[in-house]
MARKOLSE-734793 format. One line per 10 residues: number of its first residue (from 1); their letters; for each residue x, y, z of N, C-alpha, C. Coordinates in nm, 4 decimals. Example, Ala and Ser with C-alpha at 12.3 -4.5 7.8 and 13.67 -1.06 7.14 Angstrom:
MARKOLSE-734793
1	AS	1.3190:-0.5690:0.7800:1.2300:-0.4500:0.7800:1.3200:-0.3300:0.7800 ~ 1.2850:-0.2250:0.7080:1.3670:-0.1060:0.7140:1.2900:0.0030:0.7870 $
***
This chain:
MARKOLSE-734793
1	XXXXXXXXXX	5.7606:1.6859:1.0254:5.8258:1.6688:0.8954:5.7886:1.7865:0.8067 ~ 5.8501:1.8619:0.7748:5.8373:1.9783:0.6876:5.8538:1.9367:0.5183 ~ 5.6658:1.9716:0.4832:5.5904:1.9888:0.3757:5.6955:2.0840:0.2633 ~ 5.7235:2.0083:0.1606:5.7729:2.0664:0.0364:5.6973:2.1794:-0.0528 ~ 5.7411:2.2260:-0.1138:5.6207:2.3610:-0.1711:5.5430:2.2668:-0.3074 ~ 5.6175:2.1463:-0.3353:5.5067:2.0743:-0.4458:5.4303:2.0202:-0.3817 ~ 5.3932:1.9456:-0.2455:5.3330:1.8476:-0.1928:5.2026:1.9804:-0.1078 ~ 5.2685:2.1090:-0.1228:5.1936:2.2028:-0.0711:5.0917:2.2509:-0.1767 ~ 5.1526:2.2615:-0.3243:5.0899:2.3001:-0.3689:4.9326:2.1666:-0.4669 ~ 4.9819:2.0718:-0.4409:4.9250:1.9508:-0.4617:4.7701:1.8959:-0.3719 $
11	XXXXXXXXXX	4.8262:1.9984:-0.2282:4.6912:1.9528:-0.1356:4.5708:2.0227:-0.1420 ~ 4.4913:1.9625:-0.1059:4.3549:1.9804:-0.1364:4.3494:2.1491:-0.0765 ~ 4.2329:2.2138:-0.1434:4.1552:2.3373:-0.1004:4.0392:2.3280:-0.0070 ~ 3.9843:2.2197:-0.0119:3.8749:2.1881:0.1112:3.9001:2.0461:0.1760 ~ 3.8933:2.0871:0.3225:3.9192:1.9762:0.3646:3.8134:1.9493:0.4892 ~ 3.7679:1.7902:0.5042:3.6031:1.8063:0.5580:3.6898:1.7762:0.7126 ~ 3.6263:1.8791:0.7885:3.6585:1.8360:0.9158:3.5909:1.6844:1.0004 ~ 3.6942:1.5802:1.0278:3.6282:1.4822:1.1126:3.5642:1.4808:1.2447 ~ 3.6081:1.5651:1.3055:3.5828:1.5886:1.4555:3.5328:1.7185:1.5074 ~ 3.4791:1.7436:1.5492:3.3598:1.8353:1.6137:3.4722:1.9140:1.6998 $
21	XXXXXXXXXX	3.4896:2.0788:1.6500:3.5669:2.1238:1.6724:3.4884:2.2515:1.7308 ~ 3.4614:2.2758:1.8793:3.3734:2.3753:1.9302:3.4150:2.5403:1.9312 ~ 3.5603:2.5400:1.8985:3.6435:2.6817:1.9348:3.6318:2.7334:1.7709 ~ 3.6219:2.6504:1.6391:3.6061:2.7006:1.5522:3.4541:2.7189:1.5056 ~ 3.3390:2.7850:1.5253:3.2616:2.7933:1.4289:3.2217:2.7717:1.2924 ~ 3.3144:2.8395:1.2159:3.3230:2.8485:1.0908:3.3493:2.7135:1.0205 ~ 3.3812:2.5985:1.0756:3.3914:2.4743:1.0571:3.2823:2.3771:1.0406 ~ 3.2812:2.3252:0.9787:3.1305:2.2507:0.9326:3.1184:2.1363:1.0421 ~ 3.0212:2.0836:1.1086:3.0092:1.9334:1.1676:3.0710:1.8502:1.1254 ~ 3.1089:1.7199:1.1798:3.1286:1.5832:1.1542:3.0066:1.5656:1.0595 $
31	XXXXXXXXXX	3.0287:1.4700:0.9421:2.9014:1.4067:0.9026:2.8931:1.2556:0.9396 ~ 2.8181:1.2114:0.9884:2.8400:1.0605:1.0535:2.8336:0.9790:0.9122 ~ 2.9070:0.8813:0.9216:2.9607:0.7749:0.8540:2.7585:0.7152:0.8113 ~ 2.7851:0.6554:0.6659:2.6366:0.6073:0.6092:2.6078:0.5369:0.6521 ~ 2.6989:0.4395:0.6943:2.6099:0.3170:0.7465:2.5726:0.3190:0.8885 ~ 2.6338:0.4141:0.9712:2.5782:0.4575:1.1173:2.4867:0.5349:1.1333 ~ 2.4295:0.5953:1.0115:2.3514:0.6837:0.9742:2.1978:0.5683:0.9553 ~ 2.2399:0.4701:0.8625:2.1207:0.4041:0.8318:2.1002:0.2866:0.9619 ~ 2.2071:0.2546:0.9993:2.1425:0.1629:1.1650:2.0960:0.2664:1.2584 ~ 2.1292:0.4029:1.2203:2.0213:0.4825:1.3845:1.8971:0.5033:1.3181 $
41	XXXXXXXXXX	1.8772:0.5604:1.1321:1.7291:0.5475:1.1234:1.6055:0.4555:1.1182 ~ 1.6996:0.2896:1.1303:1.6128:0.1760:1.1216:1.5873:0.1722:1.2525 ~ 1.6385:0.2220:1.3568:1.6366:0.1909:1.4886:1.5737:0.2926:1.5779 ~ 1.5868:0.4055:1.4836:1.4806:0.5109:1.5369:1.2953:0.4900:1.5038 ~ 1.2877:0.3667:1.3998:1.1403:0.3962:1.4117:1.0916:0.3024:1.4514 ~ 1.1368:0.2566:1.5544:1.0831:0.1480:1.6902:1.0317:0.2210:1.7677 ~ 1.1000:0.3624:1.7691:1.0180:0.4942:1.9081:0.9144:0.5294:1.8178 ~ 0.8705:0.5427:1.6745:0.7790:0.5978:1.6351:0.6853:0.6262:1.7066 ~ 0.5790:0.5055:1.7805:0.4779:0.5000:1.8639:0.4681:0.5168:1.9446 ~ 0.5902:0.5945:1.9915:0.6175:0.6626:2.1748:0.5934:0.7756:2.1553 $
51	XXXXXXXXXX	0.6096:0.8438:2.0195:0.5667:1.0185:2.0112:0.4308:1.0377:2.0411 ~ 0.3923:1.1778:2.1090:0.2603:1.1951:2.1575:0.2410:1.3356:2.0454 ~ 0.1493:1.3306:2.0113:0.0800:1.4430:1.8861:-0.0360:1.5117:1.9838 ~ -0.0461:1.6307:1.9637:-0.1894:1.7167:1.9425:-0.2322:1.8091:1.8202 ~ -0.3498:1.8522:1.8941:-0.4607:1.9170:1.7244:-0.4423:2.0088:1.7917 ~ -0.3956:2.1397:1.7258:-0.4147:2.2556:1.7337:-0.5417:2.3246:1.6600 ~ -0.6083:2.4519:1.7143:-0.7460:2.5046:1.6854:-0.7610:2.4976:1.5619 ~ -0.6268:2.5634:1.4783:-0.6355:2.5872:1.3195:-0.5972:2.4578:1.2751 ~ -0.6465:2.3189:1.3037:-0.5870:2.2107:1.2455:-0.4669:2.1659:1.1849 ~ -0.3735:2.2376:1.3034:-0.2243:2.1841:1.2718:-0.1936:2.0645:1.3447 $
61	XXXXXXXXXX	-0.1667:1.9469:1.3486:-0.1266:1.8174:1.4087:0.0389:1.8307:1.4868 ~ 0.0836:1.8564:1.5746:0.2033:1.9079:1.6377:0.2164:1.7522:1.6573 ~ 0.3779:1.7712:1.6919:0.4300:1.6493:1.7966:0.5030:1.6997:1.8894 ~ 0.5151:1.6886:2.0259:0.4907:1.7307:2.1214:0.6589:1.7311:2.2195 ~ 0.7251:1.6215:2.1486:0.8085:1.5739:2.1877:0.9709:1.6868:2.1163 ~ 1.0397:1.7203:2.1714:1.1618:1.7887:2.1058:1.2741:1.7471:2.1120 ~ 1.2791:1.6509:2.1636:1.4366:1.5437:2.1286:1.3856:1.4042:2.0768 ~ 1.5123:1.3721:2.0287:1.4746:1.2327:1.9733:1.4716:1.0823:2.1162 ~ 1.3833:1.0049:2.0950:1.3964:0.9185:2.1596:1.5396:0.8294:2.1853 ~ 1.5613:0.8330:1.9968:1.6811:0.7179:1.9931:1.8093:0.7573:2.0340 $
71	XXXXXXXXXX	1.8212:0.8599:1.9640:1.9900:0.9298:1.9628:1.9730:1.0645:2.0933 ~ 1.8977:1.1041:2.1636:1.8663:1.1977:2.2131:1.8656:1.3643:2.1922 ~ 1.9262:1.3696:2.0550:1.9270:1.4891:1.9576:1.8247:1.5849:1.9816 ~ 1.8375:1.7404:2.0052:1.6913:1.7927:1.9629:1.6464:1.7868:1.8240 ~ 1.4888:1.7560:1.8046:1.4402:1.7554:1.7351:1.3938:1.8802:1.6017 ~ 1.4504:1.8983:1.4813:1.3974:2.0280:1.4304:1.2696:1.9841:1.3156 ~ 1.2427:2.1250:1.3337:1.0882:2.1484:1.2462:1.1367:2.1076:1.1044 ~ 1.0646:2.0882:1.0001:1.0693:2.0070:0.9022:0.9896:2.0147:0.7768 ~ 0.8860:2.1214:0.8249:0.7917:2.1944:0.6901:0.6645:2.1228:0.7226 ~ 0.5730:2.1262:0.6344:0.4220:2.1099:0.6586:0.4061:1.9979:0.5524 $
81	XXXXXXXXXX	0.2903:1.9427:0.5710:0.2115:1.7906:0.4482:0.0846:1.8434:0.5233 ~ 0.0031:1.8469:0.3697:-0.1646:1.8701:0.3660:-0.1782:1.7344:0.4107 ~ -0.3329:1.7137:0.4956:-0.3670:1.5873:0.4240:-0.5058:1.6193:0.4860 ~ -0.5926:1.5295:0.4306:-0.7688:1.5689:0.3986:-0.7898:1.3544:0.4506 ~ -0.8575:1.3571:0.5317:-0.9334:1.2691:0.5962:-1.1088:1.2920:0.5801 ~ -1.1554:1.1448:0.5477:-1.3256:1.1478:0.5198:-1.3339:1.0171:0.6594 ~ -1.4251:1.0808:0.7322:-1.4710:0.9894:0.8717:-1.5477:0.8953:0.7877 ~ -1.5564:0.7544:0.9107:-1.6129:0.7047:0.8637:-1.7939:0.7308:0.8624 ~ -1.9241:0.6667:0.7950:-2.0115:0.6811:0.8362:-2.0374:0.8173:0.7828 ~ -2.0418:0.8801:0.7184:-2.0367:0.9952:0.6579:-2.0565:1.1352:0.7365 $
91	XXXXXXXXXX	-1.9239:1.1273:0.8416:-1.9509:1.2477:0.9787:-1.8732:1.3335:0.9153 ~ -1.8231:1.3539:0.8200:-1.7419:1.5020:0.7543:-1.6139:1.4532:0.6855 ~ -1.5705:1.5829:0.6246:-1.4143:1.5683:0.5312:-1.3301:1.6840:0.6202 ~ -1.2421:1.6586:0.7021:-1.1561:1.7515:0.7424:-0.9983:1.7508:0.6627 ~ -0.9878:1.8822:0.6826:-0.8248:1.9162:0.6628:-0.7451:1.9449:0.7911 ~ -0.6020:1.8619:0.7481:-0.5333:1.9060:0.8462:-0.3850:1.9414:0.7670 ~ -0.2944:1.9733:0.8901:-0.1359:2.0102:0.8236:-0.0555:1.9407:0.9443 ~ -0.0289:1.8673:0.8812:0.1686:1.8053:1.0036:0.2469:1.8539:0.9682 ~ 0.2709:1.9338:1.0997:0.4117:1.9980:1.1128:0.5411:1.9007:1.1720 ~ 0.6002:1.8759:1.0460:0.7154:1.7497:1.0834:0.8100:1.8084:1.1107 $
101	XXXXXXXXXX	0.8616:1.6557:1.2079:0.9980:1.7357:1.2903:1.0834:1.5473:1.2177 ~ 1.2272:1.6126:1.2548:1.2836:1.5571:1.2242:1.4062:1.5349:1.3288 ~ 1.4981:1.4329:1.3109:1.5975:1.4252:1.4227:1.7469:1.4854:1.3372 ~ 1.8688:1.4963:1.3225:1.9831:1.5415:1.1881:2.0160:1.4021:1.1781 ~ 1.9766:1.3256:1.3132:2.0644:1.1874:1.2510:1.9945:1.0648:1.1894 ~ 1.9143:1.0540:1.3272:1.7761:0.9448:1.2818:1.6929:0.9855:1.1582 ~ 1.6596:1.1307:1.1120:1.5960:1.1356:0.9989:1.4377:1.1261:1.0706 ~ 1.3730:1.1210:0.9317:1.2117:1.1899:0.9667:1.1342:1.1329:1.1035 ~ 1.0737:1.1944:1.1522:0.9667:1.1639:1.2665:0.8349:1.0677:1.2101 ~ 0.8064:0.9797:1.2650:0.6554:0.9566:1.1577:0.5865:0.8740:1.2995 $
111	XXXXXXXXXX	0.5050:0.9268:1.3495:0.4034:0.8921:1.4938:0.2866:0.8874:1.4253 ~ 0.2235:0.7615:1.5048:0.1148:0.6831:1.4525:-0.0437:0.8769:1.4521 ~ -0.0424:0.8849:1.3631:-0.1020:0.9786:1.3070:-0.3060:0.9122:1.3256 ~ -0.3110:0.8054:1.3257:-0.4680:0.7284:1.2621:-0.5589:0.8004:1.4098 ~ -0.5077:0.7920:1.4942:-0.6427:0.8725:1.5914:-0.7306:1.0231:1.5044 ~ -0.6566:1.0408:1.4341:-0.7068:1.1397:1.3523:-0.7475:1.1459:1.2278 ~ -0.6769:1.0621:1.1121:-0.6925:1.0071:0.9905:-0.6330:0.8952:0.9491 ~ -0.7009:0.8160:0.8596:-0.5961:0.6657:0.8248:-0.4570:0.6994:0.8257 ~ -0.4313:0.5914:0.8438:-0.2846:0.5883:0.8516:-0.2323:0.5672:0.6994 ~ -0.3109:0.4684:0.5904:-0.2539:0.4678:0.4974:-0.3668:0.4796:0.3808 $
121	XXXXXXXXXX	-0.3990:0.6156:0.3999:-0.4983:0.7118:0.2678:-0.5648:0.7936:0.3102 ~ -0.6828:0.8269:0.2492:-0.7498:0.9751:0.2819:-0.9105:0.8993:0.4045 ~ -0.9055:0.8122:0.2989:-1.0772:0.7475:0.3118:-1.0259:0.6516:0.4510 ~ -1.1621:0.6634:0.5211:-1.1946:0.5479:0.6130:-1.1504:0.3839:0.6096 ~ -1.1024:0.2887:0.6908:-1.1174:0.1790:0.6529:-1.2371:0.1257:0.5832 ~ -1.3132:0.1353:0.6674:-1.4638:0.0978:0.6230:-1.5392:0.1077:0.5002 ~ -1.5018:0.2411:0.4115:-1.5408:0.3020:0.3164:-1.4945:0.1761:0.2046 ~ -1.3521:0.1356:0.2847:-1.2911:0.0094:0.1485:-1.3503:-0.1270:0.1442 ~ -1.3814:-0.1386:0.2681:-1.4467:-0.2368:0.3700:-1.5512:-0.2774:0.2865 ~ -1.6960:-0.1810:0.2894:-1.8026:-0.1262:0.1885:-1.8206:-0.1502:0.0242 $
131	XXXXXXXXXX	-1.7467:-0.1034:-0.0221:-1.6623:-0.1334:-0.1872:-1.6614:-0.2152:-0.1883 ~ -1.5638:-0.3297:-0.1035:-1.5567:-0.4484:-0.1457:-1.6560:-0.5952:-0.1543 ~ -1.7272:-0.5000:-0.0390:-1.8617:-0.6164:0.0040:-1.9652:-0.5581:-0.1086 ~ -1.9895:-0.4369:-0.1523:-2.0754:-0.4428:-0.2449:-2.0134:-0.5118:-0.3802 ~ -1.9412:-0.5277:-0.4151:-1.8628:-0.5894:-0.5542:-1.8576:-0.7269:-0.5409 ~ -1.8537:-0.8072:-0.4200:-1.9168:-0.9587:-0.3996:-2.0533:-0.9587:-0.4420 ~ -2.1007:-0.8132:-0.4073:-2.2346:-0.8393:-0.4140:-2.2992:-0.7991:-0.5817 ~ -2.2156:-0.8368:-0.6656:-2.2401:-0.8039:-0.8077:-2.2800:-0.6530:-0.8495 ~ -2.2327:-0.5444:-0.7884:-2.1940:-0.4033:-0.8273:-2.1083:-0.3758:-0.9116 ~ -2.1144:-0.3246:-0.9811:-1.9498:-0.2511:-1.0802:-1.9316:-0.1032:-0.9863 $
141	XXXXXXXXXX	-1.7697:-0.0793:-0.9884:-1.7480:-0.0098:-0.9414:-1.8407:0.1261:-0.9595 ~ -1.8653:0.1390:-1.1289:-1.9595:0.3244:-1.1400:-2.0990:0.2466:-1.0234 ~ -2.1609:0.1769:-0.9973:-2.2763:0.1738:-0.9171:-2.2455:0.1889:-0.8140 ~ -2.1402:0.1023:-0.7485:-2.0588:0.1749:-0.6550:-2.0677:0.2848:-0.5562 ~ -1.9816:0.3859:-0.6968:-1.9411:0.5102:-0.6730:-2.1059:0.5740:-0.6759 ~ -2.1375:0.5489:-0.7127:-2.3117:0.5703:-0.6985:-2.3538:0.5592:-0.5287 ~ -2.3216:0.4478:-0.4999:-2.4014:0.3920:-0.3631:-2.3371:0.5157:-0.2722 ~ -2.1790:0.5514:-0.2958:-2.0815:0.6612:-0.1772:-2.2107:0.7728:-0.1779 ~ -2.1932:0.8164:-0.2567:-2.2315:0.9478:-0.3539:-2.4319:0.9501:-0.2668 ~ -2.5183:0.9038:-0.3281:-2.5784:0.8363:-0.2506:-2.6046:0.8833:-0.0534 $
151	XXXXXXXXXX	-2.5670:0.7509:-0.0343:-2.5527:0.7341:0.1327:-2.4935:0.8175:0.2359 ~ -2.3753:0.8684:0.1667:-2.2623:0.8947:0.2097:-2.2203:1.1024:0.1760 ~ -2.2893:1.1148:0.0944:-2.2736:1.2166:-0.0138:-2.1297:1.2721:-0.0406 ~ -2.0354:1.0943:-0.0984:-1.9088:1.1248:-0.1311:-1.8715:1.1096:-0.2800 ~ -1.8055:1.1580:-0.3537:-1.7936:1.1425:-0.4973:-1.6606:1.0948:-0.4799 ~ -1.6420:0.9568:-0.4717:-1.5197:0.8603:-0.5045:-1.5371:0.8199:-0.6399 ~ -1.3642:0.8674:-0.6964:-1.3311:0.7961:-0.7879:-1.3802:0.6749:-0.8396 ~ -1.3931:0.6428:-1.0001:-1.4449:0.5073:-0.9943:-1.2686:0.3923:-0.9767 ~ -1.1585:0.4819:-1.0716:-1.0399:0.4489:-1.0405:-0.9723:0.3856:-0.8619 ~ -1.0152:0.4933:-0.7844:-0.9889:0.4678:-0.6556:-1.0850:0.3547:-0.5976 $
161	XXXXXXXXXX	-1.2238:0.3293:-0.6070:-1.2843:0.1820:-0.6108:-1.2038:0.0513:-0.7087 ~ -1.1643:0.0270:-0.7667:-1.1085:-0.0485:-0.8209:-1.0062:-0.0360:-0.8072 ~ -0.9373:-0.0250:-0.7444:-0.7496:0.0076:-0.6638:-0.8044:-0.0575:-0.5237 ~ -0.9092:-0.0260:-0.4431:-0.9482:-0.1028:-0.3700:-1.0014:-0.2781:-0.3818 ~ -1.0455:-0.2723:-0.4647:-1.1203:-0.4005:-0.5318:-0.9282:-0.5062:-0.5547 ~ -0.8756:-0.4221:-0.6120:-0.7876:-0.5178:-0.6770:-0.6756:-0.5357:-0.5758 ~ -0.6543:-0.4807:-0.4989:-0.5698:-0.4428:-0.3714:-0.5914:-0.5823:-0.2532 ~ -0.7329:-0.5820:-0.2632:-0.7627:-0.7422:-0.1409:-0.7496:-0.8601:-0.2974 ~ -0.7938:-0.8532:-0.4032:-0.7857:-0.9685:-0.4707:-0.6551:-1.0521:-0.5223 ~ -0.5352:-0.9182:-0.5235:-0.4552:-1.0262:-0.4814:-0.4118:-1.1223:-0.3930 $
171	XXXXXXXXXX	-0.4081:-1.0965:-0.2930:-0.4159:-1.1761:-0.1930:-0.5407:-1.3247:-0.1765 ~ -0.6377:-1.2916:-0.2474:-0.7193:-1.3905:-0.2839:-0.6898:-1.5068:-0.3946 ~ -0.6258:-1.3738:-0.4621:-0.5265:-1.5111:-0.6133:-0.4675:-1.5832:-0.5586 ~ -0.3657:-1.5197:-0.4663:-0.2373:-1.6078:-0.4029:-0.3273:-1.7204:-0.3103 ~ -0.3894:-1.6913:-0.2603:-0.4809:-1.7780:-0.1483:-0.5530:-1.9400:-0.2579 ~ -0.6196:-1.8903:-0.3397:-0.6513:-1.9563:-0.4345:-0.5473:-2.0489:-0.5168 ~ -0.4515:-1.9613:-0.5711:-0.3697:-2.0719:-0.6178:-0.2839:-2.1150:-0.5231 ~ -0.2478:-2.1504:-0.4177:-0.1829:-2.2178:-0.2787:-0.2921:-2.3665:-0.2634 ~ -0.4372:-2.3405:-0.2847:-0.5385:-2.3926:-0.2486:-0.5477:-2.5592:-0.2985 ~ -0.5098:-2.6551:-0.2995:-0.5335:-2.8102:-0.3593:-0.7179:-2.7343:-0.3659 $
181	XXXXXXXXXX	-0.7831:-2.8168:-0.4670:-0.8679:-2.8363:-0.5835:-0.9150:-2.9513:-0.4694 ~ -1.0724:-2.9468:-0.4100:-1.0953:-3.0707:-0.3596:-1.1412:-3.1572:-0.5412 ~ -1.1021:-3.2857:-0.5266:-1.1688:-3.3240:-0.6214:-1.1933:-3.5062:-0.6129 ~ -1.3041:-3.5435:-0.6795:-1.3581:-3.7370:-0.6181:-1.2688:-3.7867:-0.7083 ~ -1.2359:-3.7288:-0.8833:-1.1953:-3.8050:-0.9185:-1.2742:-3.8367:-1.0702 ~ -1.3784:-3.8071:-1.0383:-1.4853:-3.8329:-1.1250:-1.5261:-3.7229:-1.1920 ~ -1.4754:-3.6692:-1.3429:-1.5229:-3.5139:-1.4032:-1.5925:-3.5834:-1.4950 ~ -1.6815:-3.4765:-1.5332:-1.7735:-3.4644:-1.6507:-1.7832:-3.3487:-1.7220 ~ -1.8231:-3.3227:-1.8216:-1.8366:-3.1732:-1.8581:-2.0367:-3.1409:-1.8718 ~ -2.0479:-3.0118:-1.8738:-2.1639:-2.9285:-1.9402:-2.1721:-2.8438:-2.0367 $
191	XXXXXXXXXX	-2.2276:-2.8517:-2.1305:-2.2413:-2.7462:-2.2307:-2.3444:-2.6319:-2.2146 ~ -2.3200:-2.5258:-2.2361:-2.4072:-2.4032:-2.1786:-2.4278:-2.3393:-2.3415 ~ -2.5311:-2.3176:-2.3917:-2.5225:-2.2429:-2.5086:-2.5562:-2.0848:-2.5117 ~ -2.4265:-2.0145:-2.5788:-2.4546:-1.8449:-2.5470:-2.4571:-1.7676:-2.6967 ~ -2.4777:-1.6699:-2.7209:-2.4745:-1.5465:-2.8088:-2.3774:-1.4345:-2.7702 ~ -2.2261:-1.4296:-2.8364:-2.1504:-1.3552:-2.8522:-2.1536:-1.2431:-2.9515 ~ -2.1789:-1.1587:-2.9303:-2.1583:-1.0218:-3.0334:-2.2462:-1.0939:-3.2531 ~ -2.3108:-1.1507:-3.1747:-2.4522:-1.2255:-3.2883:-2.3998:-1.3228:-3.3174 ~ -2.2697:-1.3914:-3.2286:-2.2107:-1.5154:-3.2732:-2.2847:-1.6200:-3.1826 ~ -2.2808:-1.7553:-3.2216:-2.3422:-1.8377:-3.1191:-2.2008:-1.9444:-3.0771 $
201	XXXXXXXXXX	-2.1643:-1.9201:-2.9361:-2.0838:-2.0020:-2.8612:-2.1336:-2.0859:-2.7865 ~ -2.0337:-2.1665:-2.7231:-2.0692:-2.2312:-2.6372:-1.9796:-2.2590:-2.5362 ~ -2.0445:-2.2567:-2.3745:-1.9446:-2.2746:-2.2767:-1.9281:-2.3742:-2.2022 ~ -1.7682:-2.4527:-2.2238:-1.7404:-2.6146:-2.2167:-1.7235:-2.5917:-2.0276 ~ -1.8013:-2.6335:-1.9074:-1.7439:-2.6958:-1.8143:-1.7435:-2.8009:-1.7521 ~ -1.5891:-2.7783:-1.7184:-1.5736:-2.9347:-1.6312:-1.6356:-2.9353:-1.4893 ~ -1.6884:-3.0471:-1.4853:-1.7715:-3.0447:-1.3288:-1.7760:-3.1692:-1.2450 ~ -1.6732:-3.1727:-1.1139:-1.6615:-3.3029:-1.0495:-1.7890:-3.3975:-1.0356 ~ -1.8265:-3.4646:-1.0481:-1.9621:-3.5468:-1.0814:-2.0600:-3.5788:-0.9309 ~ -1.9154:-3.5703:-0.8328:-2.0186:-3.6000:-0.6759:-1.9494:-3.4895:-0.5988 $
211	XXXXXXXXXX	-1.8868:-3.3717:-0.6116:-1.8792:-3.2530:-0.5623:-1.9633:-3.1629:-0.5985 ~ -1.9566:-3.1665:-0.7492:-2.0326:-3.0508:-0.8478:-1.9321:-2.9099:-0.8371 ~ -1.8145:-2.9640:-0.8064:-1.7087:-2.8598:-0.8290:-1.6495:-2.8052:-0.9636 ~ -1.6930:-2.6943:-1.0143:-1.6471:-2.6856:-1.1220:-1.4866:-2.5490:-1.1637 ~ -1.4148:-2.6463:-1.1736:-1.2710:-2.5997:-1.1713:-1.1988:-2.5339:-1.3064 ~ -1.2807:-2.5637:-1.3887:-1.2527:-2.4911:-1.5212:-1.3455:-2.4856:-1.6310 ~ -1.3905:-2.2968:-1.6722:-1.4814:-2.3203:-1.8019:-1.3976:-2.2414:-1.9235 ~ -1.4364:-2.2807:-2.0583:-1.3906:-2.2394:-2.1299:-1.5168:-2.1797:-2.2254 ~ -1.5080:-2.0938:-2.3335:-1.5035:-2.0306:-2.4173:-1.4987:-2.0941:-2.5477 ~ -1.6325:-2.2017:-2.6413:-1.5566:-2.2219:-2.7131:-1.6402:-2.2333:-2.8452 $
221	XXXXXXXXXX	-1.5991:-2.1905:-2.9831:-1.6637:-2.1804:-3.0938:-1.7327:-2.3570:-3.1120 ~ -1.6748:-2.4372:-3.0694:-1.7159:-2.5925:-3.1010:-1.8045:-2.6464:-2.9398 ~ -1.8704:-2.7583:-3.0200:-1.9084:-2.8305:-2.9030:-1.9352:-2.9458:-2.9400 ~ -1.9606:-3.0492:-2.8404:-1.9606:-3.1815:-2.8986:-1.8285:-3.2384:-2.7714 ~ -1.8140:-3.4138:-2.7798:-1.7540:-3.4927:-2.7677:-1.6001:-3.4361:-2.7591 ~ -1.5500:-3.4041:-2.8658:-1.4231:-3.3830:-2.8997:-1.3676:-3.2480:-2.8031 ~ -1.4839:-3.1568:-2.8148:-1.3961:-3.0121:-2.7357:-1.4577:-3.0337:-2.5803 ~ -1.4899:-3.1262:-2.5365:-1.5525:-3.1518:-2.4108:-1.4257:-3.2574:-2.3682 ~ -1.3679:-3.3716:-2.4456:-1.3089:-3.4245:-2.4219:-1.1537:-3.3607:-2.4010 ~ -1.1246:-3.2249:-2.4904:-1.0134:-3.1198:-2.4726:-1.0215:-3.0813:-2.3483 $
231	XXXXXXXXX	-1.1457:-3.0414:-2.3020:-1.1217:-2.9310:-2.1308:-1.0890:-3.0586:-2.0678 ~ -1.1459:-3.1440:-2.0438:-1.1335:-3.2475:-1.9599:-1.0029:-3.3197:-1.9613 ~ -0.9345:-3.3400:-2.0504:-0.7720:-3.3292:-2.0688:-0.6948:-3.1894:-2.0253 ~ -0.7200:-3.1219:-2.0508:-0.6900:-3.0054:-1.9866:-0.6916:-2.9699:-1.8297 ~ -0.8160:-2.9944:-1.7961:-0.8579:-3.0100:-1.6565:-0.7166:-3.1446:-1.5821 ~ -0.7383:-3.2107:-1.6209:-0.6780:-3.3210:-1.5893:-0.5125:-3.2657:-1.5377 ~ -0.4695:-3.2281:-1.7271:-0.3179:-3.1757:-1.6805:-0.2816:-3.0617:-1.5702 ~ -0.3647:-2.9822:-1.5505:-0.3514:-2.8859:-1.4237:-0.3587:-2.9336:-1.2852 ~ -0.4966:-3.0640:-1.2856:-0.4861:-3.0780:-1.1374:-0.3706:-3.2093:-1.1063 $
***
């Protein structure tokens, strides 16, 4: 059907080639469709853990492999990522560089890297491991960062100890509040008398009477009958 000179002059100036055209060069690739794009990269990192890595002398981390597992594509280079690993047990701080490869379709390479450094940070498991058991053990994080520093002769953040600290305690909140409250049935309260900033308080808790479980304390300028009889209503409406 022969094109009119308006319908000629109307058509596009670039036009994306669909099909992989080998006699023209100058022609750009197919770009694969997005959503075939995102089912080969969800499906490419099931091979993640089939890639085999080595250490090169100058501490470059290679991967070894040059096609892709999934799509069978060769694999191209992809630029460098620093990253700095502390052993555990205080055996050294090394640097290394991954040289990432990538697939055009599946997208980035990412092989289990931890034979060499965590997989997810700089520091040791253990090091968090450590932190956290000393902070049960009534440490603040600066003493802490004291004990690394210390034992270890590491100068951790006091920030990065408490990113650790708070990192397992959620999971302890959630654990906790999931948790039923054992309780007989039978509460009482205690009064504790304290000194706030030269104020004199007092701290109301409720305490199961044949557990000795105590499930809630408060904070409170009064004491007596009446604000003992508040937590304990209180107590009550929660459990």
């Amino acid at each position: 059907m022969p094109v009119s000179k308006i319908e000629g002059d109307l058509a596009p100036n670039f036009i994306k080639q669909t099909t992989l055209n080998k006699f023209c060069p100058s022609i750009p690739e197919p770009e694969v469709p997005s959503v075939e794009r995102e089912l080969n990269q969800e499906k490419a990192h099931e091979f993640d853990n089939q890639y085999s890595i080595r250490l090169e002398l100058d501490g470059t981390v290679e991967i070894e492999e040059t096609h892709c597992y999934n799509c069978h594509r060769r694999l191209v280079y992809n630029g460098y990522n620093e990253r700095i690993a502390f052993l555990d047990k205080g055996l050294g701080r090394y640097e290394f560089r991954l040289h990432r490869k990538r697939c055009p379709v599946c997208g980035e390479i990412n092989p289990d890297y931890s034979a060499f450094f965590p997989k997810y940070g700089t520091y040791h498991e253990n090091y968090k491991r450590r932190a956290r058991q000393n902070y049960m053990e009534e440490l603040m994080p600066s003493q802490i960062a004291k004990v690394f520093q210390v034992d270890f002769d590491l100068k951790i953040a006091r920030s990065t100890i408490v990113y650790w600290i708070n990192e397992i305690q959620e999971e302890i909140r959630y654990l906790l509040a999931t948790t039923p409250i054992p309780s007989s049935g039978y509460w009482g309260y205690d009064e504790i008398h304290l000194r706030i900033s030269g104020e004199r308080m007092y701290a109301i808790d409720t305490i199961d009477v044949n557990t000795g479980f105590v499930p809630i304390a408060r904070i409170s300028s009064e004491m007596g009958r009446d604000a003992g009889r508040e937590v304990l209503m209180e107590g009550r409406k929660n459990l």
